[in-house]
C-alpha positions in Angstrom: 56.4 94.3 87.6 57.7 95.9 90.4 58.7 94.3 94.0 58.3 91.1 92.6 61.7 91.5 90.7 62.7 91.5 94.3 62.0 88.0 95.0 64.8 86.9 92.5 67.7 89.1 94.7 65.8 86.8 98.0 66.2 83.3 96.2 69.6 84.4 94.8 70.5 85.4 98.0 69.7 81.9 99.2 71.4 80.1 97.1 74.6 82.3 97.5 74.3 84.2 100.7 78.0 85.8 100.6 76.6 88.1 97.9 76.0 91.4 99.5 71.8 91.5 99.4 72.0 95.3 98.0 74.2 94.2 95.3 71.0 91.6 94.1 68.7 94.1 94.6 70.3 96.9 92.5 71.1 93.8 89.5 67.7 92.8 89.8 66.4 96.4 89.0 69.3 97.2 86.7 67.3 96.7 83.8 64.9 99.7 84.9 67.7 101.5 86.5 69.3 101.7 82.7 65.6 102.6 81.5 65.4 105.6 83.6 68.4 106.8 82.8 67.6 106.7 79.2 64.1 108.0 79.6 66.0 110.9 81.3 68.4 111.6 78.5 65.8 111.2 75.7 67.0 108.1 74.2 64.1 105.8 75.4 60.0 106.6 75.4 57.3 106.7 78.1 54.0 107.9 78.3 51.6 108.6 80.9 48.0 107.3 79.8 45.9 106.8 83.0 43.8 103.4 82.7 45.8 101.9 79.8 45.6 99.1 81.7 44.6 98.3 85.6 47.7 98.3 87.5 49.6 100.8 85.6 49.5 103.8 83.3 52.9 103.3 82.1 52.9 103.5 77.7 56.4 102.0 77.5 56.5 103.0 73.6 59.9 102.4 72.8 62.6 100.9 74.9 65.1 98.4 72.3 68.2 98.9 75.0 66.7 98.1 77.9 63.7 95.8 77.7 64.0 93.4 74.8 65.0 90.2 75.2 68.3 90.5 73.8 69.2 93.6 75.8 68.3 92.0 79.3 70.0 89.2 78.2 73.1 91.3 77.2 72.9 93.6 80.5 72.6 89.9 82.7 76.1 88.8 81.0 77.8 92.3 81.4 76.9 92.0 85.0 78.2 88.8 85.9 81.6 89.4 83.8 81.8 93.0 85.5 81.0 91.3 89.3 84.1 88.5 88.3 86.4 90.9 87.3 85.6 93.7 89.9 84.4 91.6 92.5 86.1 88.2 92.2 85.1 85.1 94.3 83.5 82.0 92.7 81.8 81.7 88.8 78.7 80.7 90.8 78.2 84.0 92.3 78.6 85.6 89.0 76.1 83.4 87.3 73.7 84.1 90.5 74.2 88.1 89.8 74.1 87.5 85.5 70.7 85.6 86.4 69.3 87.7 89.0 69.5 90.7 86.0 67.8 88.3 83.6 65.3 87.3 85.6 63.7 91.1 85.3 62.7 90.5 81.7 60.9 87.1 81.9 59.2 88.2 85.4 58.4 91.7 83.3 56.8 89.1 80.5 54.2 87.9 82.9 52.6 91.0 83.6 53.6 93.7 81.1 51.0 94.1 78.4 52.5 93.5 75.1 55.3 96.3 75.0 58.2 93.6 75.0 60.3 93.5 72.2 61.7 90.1 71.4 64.5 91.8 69.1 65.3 95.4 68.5 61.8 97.5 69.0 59.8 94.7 67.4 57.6 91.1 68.3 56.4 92.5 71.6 55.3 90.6 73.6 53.5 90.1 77.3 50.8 88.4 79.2 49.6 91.3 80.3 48.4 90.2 84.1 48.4 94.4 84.7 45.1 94.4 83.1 44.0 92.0 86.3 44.8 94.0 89.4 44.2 91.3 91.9 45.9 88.6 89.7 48.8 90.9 89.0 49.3 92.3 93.0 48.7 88.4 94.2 51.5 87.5 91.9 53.7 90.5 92.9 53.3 89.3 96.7 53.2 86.2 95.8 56.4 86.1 95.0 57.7 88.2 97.3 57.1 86.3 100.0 58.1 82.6 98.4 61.1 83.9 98.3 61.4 85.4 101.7 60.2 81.8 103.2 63.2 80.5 101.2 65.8 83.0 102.5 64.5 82.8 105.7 65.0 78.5 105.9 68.2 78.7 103.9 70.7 81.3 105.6 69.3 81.8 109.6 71.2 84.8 109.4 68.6 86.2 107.3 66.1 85.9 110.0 66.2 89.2 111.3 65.6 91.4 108.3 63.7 89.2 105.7 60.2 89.8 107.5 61.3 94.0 107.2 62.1 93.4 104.2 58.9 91.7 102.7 57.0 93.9 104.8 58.4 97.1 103.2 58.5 95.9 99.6 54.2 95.1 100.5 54.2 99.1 101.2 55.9 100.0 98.1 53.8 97.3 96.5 49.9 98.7 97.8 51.8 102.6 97.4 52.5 101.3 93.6 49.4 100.8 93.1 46.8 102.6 94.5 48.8 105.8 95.1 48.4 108.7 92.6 49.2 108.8 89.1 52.4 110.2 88.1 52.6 113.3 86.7 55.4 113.6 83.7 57.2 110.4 82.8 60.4 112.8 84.0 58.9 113.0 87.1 58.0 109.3 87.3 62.0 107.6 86.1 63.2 110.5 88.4 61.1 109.1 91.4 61.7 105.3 90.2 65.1 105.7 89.8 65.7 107.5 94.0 63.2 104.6 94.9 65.4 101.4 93.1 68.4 103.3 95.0 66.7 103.8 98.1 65.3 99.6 98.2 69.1 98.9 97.8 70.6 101.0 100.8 67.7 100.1 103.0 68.4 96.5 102.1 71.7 97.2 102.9 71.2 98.4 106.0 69.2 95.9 107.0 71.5 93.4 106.3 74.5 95.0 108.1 72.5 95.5 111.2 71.7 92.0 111.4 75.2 90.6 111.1 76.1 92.7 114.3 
């Protein structure tokens, strides 16, 4: 999945609208933001194999750290404890950070094929809705813009970015998908990585140019 992880950081951002909306969507990429990092460094595996499935030609072959179940569940808790310590404020907005982190794992379950370990780099699992390209960019939308119409009823401050912002993240979505295939899987966690930083300054941005 990709911009659907997004609509987690706009319904967490609803429920607790103090937390900086860059700050949701860099915890709810975090998980991927690690996995680049270790793609990079050699630790973690990726391949490149055009038509594996329909919506992506990503061979995720080996990735315990980052995307099994315990890891993402592990990252969630390091960032809520981290955001309490370093941040401060309520438990509640450490929860909604912790969850918005966890979320990427069960919303990568839905349409990942099955490249999920459940433990270590073992009992993978997935639905794999990538090998349904309308299913798969309907869902990715989908969600996406739920969670925009939430946002955009709950904090009326939100009003002036949220339709940027699920307009954009439709872009990235369509660019995703039906832009070319990525040439190294350096090239591609290089690319991924500017692009998770990018979302986050541009959401932050947005955000700060609303409350003026």
């Amino acid at each position: 999945m990709f911009v659907g992880h997004y609509s987690a950081a706009l319904a967490a951002k609803a429920v607790g609208p103090r937390i900086p909306l860059a700050a949701l969507f860099l915890a709810v990429q975090l998980v991927d933001v690690a996995w680049t990092l270790l793609v990079l460094v050699g630790v973690e595996q990726v391949r490149i194999v055009p038509g594996l499935t329909a919506s992506s030609p990503l061979d995720l072959v080996y990735m315990p750290f980052t995307h099994s179940l315990p890891a993402a569940l592990l990252w969630g808790a390091a960032a809520g404890l981290a955001w309490r310590r370093l941040v401060g404020g309520d438990a509640r907005a450490a929860w909604l950070v912790a969850a918005a982190v966890g979320s990427h794992w069960l919303l990568d379950f839905l349409v990942h094929r099955p490249d999920l370990p459940l433990w270590g780099d073992s009992a993978k699992v997935g639905l794999g809705l990538w090998d349904h390209r309308a299913l798969a960019l309907a869902l990715e939308l989908g969600l996406v813009a739920a969670a925009g119409a939430l946002l955009w009823r709950r904090v009326p401050a939100a009003r002036a970015y949220v339709p940027w912002l699920c307009a954009g993240l439709t872009v990235l979505q369509l660019a995703s998908l039906f832009g070319p295939v990525p040439g190294s899987p350096q090239a591609f966690v290089a690319t991924a990585l500017a692009l998770f930083l990018g979302v986050a300054a541009a959401a932050h941005w947005l955000e700060v140019r609303a409350s003026r």
